[in-house]
PDB file with one MODEL, atoms N, CA, C and O in Angstrom:
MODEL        1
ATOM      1  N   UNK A   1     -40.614 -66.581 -22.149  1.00  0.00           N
ATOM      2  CA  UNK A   1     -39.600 -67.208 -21.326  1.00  0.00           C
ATOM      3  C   UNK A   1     -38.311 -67.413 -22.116  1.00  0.00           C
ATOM      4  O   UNK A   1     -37.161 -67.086 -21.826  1.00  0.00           O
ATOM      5  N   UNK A   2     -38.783 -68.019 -23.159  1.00  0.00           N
ATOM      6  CA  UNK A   2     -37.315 -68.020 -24.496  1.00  0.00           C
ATOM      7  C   UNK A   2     -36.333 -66.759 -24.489  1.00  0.00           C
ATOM      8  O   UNK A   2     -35.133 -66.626 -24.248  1.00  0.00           O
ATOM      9  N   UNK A   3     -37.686 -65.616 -24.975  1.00  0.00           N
ATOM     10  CA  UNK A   3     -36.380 -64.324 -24.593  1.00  0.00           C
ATOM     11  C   UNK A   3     -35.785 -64.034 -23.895  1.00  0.00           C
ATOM     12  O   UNK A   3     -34.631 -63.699 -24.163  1.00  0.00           O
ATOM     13  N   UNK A   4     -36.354 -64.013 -22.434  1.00  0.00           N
ATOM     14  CA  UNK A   4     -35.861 -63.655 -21.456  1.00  0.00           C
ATOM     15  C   UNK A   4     -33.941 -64.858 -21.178  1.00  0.00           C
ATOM     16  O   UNK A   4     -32.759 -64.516 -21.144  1.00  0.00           O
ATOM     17  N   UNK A   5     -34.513 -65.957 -21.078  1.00  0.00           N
ATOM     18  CA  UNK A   5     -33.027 -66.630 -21.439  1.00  0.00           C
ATOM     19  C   UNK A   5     -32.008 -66.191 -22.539  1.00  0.00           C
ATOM     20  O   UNK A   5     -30.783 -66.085 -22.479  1.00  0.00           O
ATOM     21  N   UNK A   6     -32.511 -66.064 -23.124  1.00  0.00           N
ATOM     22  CA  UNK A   6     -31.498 -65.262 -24.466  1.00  0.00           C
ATOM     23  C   UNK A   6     -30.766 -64.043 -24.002  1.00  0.00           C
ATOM     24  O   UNK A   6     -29.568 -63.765 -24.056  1.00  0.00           O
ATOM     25  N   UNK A   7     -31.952 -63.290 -23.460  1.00  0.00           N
ATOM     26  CA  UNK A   7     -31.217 -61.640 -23.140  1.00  0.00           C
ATOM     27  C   UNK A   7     -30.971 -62.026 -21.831  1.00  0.00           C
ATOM     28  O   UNK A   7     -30.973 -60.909 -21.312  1.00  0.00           O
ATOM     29  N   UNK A   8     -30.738 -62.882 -20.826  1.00  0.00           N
ATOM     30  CA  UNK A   8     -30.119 -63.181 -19.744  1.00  0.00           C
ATOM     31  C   UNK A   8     -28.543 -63.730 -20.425  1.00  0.00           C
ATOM     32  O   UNK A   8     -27.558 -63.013 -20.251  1.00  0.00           O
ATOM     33  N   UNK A   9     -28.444 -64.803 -21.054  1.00  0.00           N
ATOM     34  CA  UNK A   9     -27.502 -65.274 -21.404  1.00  0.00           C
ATOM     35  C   UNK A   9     -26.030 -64.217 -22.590  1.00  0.00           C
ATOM     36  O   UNK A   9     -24.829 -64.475 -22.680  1.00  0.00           O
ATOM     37  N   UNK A  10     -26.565 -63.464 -23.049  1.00  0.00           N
ATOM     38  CA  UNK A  10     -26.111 -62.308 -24.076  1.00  0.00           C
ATOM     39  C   UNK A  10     -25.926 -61.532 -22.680  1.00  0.00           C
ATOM     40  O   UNK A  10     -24.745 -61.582 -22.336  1.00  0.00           O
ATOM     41  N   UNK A  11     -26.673 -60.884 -21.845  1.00  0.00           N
ATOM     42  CA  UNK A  11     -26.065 -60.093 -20.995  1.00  0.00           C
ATOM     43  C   UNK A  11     -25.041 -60.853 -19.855  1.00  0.00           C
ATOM     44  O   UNK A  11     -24.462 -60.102 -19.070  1.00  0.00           O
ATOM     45  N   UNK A  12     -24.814 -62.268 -19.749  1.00  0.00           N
ATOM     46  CA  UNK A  12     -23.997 -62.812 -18.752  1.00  0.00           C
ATOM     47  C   UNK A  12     -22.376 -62.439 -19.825  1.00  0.00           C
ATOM     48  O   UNK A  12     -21.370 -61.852 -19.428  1.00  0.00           O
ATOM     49  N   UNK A  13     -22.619 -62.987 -21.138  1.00  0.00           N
ATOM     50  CA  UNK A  13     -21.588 -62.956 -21.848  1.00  0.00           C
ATOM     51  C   UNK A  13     -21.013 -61.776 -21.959  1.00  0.00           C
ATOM     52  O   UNK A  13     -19.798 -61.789 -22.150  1.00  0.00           O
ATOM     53  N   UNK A  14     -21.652 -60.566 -21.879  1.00  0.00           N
ATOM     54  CA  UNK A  14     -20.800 -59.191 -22.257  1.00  0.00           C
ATOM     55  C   UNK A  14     -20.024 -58.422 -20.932  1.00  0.00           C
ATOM     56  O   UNK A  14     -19.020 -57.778 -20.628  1.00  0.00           O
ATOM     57  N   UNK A  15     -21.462 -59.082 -20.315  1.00  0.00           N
ATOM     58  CA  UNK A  15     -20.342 -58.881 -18.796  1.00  0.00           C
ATOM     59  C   UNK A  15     -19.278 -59.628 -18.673  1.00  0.00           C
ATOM     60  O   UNK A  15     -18.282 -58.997 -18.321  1.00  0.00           O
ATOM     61  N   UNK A  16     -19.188 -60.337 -18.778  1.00  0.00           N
ATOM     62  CA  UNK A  16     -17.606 -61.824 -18.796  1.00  0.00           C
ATOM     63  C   UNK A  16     -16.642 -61.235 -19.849  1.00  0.00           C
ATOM     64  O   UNK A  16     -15.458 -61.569 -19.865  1.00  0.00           O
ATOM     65  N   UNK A  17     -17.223 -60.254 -20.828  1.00  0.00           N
ATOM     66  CA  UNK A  17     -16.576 -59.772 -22.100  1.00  0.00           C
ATOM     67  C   UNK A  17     -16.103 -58.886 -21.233  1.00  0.00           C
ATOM     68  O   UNK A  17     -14.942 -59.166 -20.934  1.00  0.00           O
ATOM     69  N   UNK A  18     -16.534 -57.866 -20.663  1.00  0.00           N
ATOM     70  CA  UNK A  18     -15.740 -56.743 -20.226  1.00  0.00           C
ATOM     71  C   UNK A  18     -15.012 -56.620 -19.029  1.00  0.00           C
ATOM     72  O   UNK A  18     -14.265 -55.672 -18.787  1.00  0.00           O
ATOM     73  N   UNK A  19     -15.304 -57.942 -17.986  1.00  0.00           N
ATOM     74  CA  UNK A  19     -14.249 -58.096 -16.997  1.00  0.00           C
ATOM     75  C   UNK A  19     -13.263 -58.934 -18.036  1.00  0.00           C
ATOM     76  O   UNK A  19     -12.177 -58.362 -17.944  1.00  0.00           O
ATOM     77  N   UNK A  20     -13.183 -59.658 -18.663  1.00  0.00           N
ATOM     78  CA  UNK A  20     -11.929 -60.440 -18.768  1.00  0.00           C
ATOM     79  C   UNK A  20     -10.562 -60.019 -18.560  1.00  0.00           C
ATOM     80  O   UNK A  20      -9.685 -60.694 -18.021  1.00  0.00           O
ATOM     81  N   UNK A  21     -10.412 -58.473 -19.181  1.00  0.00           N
ATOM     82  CA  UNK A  21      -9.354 -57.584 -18.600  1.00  0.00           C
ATOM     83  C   UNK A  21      -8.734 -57.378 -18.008  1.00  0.00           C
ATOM     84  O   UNK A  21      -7.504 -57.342 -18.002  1.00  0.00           O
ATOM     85  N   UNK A  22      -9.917 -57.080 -16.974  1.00  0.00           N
ATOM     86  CA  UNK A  22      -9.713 -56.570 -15.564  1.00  0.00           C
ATOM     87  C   UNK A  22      -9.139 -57.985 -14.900  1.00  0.00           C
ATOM     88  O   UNK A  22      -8.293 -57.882 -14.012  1.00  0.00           O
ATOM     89  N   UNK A  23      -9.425 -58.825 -15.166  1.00  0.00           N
ATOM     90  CA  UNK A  23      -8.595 -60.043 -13.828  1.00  0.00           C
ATOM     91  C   UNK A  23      -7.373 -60.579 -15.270  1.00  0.00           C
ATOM     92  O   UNK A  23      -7.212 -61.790 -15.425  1.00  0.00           O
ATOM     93  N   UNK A  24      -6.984 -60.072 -15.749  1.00  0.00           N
ATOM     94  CA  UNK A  24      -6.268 -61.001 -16.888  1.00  0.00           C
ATOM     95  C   UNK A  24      -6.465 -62.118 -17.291  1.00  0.00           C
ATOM     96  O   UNK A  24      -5.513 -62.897 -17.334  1.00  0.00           O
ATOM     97  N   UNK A  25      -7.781 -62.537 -17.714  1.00  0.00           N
ATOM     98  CA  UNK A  25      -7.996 -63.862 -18.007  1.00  0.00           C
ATOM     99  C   UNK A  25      -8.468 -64.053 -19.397  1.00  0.00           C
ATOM    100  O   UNK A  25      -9.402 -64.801 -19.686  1.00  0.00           O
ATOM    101  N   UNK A  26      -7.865 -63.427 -20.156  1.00  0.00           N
ATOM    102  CA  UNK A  26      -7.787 -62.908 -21.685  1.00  0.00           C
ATOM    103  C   UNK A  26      -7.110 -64.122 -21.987  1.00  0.00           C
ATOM    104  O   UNK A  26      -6.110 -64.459 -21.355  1.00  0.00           O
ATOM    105  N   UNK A  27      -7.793 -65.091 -23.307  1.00  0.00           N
ATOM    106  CA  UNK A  27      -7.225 -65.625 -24.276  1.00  0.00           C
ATOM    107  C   UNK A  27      -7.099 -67.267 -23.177  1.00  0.00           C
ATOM    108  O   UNK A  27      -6.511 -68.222 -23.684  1.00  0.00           O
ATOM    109  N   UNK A  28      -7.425 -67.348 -22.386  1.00  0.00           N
ATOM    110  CA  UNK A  28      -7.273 -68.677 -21.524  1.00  0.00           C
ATOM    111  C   UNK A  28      -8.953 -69.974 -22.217  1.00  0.00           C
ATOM    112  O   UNK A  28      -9.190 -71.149 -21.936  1.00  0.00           O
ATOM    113  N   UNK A  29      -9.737 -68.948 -23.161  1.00  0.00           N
ATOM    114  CA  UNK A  29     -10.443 -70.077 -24.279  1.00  0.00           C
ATOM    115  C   UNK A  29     -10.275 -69.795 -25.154  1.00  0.00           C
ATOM    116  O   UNK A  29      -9.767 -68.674 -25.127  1.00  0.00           O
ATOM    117  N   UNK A  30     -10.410 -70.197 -26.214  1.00  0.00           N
ATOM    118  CA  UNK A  30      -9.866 -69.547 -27.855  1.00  0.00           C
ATOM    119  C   UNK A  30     -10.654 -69.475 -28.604  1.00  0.00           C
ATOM    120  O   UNK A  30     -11.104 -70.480 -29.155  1.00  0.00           O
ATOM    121  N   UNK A  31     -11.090 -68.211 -28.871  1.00  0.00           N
ATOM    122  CA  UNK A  31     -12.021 -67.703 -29.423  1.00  0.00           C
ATOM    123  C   UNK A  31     -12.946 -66.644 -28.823  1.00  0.00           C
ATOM    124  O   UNK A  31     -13.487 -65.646 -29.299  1.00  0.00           O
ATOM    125  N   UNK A  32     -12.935 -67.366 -27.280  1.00  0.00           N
ATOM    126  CA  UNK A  32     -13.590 -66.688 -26.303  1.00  0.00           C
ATOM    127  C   UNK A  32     -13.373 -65.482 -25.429  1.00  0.00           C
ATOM    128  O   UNK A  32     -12.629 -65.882 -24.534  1.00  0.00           O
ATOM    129  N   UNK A  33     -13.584 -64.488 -25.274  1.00  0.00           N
ATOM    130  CA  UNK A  33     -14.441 -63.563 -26.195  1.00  0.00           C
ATOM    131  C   UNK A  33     -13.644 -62.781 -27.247  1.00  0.00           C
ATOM    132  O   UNK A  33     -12.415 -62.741 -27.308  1.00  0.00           O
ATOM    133  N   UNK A  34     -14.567 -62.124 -28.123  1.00  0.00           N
ATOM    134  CA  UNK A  34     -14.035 -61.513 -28.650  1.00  0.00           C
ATOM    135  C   UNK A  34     -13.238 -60.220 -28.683  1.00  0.00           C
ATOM    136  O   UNK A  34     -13.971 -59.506 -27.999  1.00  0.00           O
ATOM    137  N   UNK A  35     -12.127 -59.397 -29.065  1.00  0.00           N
ATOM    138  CA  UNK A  35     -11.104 -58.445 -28.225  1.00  0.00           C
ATOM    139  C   UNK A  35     -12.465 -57.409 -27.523  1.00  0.00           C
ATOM    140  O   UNK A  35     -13.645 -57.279 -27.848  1.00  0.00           O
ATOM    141  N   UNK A  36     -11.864 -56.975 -26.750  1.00  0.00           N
ATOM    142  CA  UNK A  36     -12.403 -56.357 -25.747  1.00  0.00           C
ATOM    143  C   UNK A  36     -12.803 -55.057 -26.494  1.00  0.00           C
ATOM    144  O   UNK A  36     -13.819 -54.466 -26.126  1.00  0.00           O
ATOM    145  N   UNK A  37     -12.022 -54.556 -27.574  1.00  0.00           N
ATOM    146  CA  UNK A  37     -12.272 -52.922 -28.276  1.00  0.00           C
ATOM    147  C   UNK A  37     -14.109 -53.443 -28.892  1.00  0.00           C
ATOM    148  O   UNK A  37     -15.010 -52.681 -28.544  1.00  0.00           O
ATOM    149  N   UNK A  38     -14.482 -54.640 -29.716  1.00  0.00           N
ATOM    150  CA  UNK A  38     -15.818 -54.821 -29.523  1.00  0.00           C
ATOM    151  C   UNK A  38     -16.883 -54.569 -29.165  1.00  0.00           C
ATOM    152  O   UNK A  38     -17.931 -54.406 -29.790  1.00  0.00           O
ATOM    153  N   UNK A  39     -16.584 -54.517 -27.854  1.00  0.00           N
ATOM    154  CA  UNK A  39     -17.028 -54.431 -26.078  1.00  0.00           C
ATOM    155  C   UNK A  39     -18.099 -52.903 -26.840  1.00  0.00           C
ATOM    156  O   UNK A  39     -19.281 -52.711 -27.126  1.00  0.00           O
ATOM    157  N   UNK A  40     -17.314 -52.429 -26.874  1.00  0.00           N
ATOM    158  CA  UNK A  40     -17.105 -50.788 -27.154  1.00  0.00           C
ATOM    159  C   UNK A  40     -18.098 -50.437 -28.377  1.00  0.00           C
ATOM    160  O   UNK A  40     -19.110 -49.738 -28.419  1.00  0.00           O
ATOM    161  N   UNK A  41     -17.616 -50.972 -29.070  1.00  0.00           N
ATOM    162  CA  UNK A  41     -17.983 -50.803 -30.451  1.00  0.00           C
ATOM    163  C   UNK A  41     -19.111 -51.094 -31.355  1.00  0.00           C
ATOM    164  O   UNK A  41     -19.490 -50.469 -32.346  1.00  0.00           O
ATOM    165  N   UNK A  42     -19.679 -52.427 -30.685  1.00  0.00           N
ATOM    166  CA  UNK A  42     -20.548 -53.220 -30.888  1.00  0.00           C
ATOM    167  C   UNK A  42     -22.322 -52.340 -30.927  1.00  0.00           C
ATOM    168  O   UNK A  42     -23.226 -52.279 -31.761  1.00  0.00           O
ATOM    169  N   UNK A  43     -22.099 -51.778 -29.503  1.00  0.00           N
ATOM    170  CA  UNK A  43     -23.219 -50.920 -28.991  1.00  0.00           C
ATOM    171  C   UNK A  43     -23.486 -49.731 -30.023  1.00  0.00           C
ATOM    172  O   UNK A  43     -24.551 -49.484 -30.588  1.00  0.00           O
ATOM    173  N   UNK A  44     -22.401 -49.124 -30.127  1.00  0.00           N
ATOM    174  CA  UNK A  44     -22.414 -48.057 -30.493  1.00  0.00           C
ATOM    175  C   UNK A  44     -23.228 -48.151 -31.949  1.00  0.00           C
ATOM    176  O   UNK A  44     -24.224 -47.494 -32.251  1.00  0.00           O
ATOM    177  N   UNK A  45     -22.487 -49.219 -32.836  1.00  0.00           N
ATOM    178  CA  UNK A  45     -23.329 -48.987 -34.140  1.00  0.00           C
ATOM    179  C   UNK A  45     -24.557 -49.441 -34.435  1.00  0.00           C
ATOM    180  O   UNK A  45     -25.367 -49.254 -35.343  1.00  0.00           O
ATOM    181  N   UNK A  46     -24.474 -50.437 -32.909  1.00  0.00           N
ATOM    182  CA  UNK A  46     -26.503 -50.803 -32.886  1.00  0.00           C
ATOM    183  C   UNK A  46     -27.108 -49.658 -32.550  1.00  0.00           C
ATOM    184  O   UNK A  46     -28.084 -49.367 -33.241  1.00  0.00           O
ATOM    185  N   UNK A  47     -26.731 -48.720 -31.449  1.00  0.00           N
ATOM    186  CA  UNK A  47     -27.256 -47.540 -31.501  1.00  0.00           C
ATOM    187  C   UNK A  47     -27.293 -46.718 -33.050  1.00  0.00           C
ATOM    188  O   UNK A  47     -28.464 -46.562 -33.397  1.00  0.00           O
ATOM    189  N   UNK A  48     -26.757 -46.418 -33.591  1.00  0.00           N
ATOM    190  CA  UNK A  48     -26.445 -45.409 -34.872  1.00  0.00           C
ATOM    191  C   UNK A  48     -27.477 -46.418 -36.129  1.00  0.00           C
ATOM    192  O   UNK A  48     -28.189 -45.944 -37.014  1.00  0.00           O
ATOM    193  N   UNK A  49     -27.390 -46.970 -36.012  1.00  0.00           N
ATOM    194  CA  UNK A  49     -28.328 -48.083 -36.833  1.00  0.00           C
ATOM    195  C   UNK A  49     -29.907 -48.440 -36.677  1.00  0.00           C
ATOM    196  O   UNK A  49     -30.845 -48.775 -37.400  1.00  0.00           O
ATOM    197  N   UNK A  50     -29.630 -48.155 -35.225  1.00  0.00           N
ATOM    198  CA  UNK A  50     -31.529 -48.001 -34.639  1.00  0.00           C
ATOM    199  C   UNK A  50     -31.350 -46.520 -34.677  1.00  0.00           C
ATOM    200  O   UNK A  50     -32.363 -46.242 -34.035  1.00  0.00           O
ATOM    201  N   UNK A  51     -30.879 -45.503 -34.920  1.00  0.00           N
ATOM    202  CA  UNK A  51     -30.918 -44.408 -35.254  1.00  0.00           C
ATOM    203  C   UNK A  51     -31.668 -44.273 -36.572  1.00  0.00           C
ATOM    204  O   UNK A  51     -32.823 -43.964 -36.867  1.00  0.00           O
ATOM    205  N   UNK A  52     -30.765 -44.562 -37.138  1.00  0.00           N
ATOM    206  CA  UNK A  52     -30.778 -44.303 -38.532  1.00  0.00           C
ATOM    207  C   UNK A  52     -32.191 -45.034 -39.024  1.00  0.00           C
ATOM    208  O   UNK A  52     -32.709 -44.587 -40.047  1.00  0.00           O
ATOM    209  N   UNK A  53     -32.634 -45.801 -38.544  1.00  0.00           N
ATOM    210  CA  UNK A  53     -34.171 -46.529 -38.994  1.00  0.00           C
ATOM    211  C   UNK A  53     -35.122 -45.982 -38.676  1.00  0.00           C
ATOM    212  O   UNK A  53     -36.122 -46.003 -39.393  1.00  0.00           O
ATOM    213  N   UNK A  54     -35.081 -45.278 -37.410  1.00  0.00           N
ATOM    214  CA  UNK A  54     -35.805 -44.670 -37.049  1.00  0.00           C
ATOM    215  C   UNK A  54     -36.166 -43.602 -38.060  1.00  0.00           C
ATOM    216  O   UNK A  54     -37.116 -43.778 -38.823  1.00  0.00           O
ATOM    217  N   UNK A  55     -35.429 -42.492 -38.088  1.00  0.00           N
ATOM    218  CA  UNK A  55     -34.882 -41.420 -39.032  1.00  0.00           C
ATOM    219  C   UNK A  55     -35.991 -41.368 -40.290  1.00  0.00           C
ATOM    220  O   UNK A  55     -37.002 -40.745 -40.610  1.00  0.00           O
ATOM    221  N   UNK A  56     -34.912 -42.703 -40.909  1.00  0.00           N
ATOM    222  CA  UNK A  56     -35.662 -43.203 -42.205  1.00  0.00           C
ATOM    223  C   UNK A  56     -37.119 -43.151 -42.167  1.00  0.00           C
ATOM    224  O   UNK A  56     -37.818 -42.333 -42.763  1.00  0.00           O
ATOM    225  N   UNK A  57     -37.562 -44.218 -41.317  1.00  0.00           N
ATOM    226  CA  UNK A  57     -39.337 -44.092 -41.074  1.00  0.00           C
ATOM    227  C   UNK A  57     -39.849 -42.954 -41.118  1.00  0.00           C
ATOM    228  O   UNK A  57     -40.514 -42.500 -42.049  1.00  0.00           O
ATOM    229  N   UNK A  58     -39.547 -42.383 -40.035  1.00  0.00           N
ATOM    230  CA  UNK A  58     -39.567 -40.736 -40.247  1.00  0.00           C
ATOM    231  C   UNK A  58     -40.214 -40.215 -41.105  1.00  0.00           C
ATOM    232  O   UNK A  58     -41.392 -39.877 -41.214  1.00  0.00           O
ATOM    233  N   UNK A  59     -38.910 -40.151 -42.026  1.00  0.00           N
ATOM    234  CA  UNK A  59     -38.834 -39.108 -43.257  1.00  0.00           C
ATOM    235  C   UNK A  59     -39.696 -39.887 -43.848  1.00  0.00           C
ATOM    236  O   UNK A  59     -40.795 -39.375 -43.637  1.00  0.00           O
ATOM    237  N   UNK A  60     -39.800 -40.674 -44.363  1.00  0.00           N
ATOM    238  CA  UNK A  60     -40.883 -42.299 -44.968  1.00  0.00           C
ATOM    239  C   UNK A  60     -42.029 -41.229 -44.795  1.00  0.00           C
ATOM    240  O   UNK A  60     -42.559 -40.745 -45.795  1.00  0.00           O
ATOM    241  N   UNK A  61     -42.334 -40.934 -43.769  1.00  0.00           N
ATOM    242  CA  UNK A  61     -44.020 -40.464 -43.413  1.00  0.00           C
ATOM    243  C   UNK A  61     -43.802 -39.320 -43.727  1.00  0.00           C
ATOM    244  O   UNK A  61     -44.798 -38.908 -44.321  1.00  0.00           O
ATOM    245  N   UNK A  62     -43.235 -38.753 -43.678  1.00  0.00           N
ATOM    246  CA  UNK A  62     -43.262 -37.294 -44.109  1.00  0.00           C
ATOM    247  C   UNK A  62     -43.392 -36.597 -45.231  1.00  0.00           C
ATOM    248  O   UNK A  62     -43.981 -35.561 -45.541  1.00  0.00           O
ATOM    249  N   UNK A  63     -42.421 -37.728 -46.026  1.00  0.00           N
ATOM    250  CA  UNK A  63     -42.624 -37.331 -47.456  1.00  0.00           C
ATOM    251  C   UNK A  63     -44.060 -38.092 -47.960  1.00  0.00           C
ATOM    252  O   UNK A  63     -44.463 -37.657 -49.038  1.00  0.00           O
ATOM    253  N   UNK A  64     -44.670 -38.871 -47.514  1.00  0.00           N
ATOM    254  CA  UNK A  64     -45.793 -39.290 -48.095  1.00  0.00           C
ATOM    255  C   UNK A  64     -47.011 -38.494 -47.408  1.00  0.00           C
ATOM    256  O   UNK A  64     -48.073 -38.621 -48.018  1.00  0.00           O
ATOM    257  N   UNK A  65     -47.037 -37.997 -46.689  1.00  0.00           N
ATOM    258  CA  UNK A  65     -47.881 -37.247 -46.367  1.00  0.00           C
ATOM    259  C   UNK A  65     -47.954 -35.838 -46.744  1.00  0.00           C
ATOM    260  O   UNK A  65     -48.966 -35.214 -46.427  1.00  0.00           O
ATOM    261  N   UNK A  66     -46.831 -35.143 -47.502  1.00  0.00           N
ATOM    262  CA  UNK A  66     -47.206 -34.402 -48.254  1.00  0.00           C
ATOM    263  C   UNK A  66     -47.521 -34.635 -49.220  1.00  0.00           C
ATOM    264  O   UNK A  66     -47.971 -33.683 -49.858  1.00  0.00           O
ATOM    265  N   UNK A  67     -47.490 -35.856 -49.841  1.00  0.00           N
ATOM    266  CA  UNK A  67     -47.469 -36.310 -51.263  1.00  0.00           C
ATOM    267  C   UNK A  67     -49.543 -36.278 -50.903  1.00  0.00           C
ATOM    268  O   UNK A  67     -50.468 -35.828 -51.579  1.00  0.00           O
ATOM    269  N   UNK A  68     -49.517 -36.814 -49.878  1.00  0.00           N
ATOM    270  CA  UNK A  68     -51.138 -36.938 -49.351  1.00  0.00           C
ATOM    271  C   UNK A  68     -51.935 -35.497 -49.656  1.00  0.00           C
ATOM    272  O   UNK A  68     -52.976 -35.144 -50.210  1.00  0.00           O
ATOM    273  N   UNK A  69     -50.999 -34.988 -49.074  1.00  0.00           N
ATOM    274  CA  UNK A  69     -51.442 -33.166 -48.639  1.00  0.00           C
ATOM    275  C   UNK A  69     -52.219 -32.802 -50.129  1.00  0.00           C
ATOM    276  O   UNK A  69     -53.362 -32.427 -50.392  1.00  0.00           O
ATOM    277  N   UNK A  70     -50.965 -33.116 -50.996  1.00  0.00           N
ATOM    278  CA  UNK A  70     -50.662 -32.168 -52.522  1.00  0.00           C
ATOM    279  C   UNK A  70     -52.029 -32.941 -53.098  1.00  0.00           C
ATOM    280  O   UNK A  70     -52.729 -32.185 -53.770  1.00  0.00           O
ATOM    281  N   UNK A  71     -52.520 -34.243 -52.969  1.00  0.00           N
ATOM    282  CA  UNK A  71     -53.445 -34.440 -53.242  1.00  0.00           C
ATOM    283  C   UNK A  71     -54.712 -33.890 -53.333  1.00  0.00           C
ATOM    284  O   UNK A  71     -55.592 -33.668 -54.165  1.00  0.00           O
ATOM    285  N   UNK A  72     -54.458 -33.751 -52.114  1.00  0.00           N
ATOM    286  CA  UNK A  72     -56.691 -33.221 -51.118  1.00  0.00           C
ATOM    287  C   UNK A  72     -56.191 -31.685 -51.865  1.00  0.00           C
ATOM    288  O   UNK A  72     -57.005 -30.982 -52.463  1.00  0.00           O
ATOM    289  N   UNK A  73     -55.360 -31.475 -51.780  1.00  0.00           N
ATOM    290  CA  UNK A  73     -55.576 -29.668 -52.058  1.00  0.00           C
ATOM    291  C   UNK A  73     -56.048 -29.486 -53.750  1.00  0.00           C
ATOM    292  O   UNK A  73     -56.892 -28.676 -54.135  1.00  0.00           O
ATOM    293  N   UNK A  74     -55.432 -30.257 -54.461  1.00  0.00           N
ATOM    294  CA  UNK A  74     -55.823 -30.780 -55.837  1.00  0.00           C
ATOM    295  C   UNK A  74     -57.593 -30.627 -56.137  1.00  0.00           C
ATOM    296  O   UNK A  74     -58.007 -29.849 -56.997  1.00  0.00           O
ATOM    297  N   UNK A  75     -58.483 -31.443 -55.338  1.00  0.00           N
ATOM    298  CA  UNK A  75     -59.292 -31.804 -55.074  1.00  0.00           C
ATOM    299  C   UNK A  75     -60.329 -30.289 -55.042  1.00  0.00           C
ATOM    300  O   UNK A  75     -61.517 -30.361 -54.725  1.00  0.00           O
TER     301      UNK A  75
ENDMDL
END
């Protein structure tokens, strides 16, 4: 239930982030939200970042499983 409020509340905010624009109601709290290029930006390197971990793991297994391989063949 906790999460679900969290990722309700984070998704009310980004929506409010990306209309603010659109009705001009930019800068009427201070601080609130942050510039709109964010908006944009934010996603993108959480994407490229859960990329990149992924990736990593990946290769993680890959190279140890030949390291596995080179073993048994040893054997």
């Amino acid at each position: 239930m906790n999460r679900f409020v969290i990722l309700t509340g984070i998704f009310i905010y980004y929506v409010i982030w990306l209309l603010l624009p659109i009705f001009d109601l930019e800068n009427t709290i201070l601080g609130f939200p942050l510039p709109s290029i964010y908006a944009a930006i934010c996603p993108v390197v959480l994407l490229l970042v859960g990329v990149f971990c992924v990736v990593s793991f990946l290769g993680g297994l890959v190279l140890c499983s030949e390291t596995h391989d080179q073993k048994v063949m040893e054997k």
